[in-house]
C-alpha angles and dihedrals in degrees: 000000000000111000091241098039117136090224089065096083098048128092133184091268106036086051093048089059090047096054103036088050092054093041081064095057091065098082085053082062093046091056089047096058100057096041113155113199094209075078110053101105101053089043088050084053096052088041092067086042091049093042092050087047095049092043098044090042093041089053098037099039113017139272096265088050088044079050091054112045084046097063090042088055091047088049084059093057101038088062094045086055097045100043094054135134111169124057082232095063101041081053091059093041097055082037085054084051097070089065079063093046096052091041084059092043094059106051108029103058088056090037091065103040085052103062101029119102104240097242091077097024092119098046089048092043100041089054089076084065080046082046098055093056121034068052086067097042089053097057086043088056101049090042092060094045084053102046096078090063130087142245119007094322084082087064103026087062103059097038089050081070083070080069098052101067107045095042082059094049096048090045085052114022095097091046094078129062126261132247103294073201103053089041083061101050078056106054089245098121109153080057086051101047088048094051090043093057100044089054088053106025105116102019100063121021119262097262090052088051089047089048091051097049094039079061087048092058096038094058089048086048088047094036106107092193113102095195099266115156096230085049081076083064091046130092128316082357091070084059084049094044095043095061078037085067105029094049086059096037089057101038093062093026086061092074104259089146092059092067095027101046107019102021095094091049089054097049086049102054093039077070096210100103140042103254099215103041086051089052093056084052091058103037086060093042089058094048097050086043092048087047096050089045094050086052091054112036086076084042108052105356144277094252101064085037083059087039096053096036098052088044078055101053083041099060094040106055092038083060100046083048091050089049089051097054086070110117092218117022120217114209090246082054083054103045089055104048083046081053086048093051082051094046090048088050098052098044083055093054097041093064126348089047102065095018101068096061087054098049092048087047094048110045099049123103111252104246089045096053103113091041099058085035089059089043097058087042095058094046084053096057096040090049089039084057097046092048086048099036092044097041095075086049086048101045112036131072120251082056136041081322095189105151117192086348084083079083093078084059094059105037089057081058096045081056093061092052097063094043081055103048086045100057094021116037118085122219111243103161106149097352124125130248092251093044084064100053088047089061108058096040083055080055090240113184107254088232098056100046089099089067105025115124112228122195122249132245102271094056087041079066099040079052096054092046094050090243083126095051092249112108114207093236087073081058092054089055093053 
């Protein structure tokens, strides 16, 4: 196996939690699909009940229990929804959903980043953006075989897939090994040190894995947090919460919902191009852009990723704003604006989608890590429910009616984004998740964390000791 290959990192079980935690995310992806906005504030509703459950379950009771009771709960409404016959029932059961949808949203994102090795965080981290949507382009697949037949089977098909995923996560889920991370916060160190090593055994030799878990364990003694959820507003945290919110904030405020939610429905009512058929094209062109994205953010970092992402979406929806503000619109004016939605869609995807789940994930402190998770959760879905809930008021006439000029709203935002990555975001490419930590409690400039030099482990004992002249006591004031 080649010396840089990404496969080198991964073992059978840690494989086997990769892939069943992103399995997990597909239903995400199904619900997605069929999103109907007459919903969306019922759905924004479950979602922050889903989000609090998850987070609470997830830090209380572990990330595979969080796992669990998250799939029994999606069995329940599967079998509402596929059992309905009313339009009434199959609604609530889709609005009942969301609960299953926060509660996802709160513990996979921070299961992942906690058992990958760092060299390939960002790749395992950013696929629950892939997830989500190769989710979504499976249940569009299957739609459209369906639609051809005839009476409820045409239905009934597509909505049994809500069936598939959580009946693999609760057959596997305790097959693999919980969060090392989460067993120490818990004092439960000999379980820690097992799962640790059977999520690196065969990949690094045993002393590497002792002194990695010997930092783990450093960084929680050294860590002055207790866990509390206003230490997140104390401090360095309040630096760490702050790019928490404003990464979220950003990624839904730039306009995503526009091309995800309502871009079929413009396309639709501009009357050039076949809807659907232009969907399917960019459903394949994301996931060949998120791909490419998740390949490159180990590789050269997640900050010009963000850079070049958010110049993409820029350039795209000033465009498309430009095009709109022509009088009379030839068809070429409207197939272009209708390349420019695809473009935008595919410079979001490429960074900010998937990104955004690996900064959060990275920057918070590590006790503090499902609180700020379910933070930045909560800040998603509220900003995920304004976009959705604002974009009909903005569009259509009797309103804004602004049509693709929208686009001028969201790409001053979009210029935000990228003043902000530039000043804000930290660079974590291959660091682990105790170095930064390390680093913001040092008071290293966010700029300068992709070339900081950070100690290694025998001179983070010596520190700990006062060999080094630091007692530790200075780090708990910081």
């Amino acid at each position: 196996m080649a010396k840089n290959s990404v496969f080198q990192h991964f073992n059978k079980s840690l494989t086997l939690a990769c892939m069943l935690i992103a399995v997990s995310t597909f239903n995400y992806g199904f619900d997605n699909a069929g999103f109907n906005t007459t919903q969306a504030m019922d759905g924004f509703q479950h979602q922050f009940v889903g989000v609090m459950m998850g987070s609470l379950v997830s830090g209380r009771y572990g990330r595979r229990m969080c796992m669990f009771s998250m799939s029994c709960y999606a069995l329940i409404t599967a079998t509402i929804a596929i059992t309905s016959t009313t339009r009434e029932q199959i609604l609530a059961a889709r609005v009942l959903n969301y609960v299953y949808v926060g509660m996802e949203l709160a513990v996979v994102p921070v299961f992942q980043s906690e058992i990958i090795p760092a060299p390939v965080r960002g790749l395992a981290v950013g696929s629950y953006q892939f997830s989500l949507m190769f989710g979504s382009l499976i249940v569009n697949c299957v739609c459209r075989g369906t639609s051809t037949l005839e009476g409820n089977t045409a239905w009934r098909i597509p909505i049994g897939l809500f069936y598939v995923v959580p009946t693999i996560v609760l057959s596997l889920v305790w097959f693999i090994p919980e969060s090392p991370r989460w067993l120490l916060t818990k004092d439960r160190v000999d379980e820690a040190k097992a799962a640790f090593y059977k999520f690196r055994e065969g990949c690094v030799s045993d002393e590497e894995i002792a002194t990695e878990f010997e930092a783990l364990q450093l960084a929680l003694r050294l860590e002055p947090e207790q866990g509390k959820y206003m230490e997140l507003f104390q401090g360095v945290n309040k630096k760490r919460t702050a790019i928490v919110v404003a990464m979220n904030f950003f990624q839904q405020a730039t306009g995503q919902a526009f091309a995800s939610t309502y871009g079929t429905i413009f396309i639709k009512g501009l009357g050039t191009i076949n809807p659907f058929n232009m969907s399917i094209v960019m459903s394949v062109i994301n996931l060949t852009l998120v791909s490419t994205g998740l390949f490159l953010n180990d590789r050269i970092g997640r900050r010009p990723l963000l850079f070049i992402g958010a110049s993409i979406q820029i350039a795209a929806v000033l465009t498309m704003g430009g095009l709109g503000t022509v009088s009379n619109p030839t068809d070429g004016h409207k197939i272009a604006i209708v390349a420019m939605l695809i473009v935008f869609s595919a410079g979001f995807v490429f960074a900010w989608a998937p990104l955004t789940y690996v900064v959060t994930t990275e920057v918070s402190a590590l006790r503090l890590r499902d609180a700020s998770q379910r933070t930045a959760s909560m800040i998603n879905v509220l900003m995920n429910f304004a976009v959705n809930f604002s974009l009909p008021y903005l569009l259509y006439a009797p309103y804004a009616a602004l049509g693709s000029k929208v686009g001028f709203i969201f790409g001053s935002i979009a210029v935000c984004a990228v003043i902000f990555a530039f000043f804000c975001v930290p660079e974590c490419k291959g660091r682990t998740l105790e170095q930064v930590d390390r680093m913001f409690i040092e008071g290293v400039p966010l700029r300068h964390f992709g070339d900081y030099q950070i100690t290694d482990i025998s001179d983070e004992r010596a520190m700990e000791k006062g060999e080094l002249g630091i007692e530790v006591k200075a780090v708990e004031k910081v």
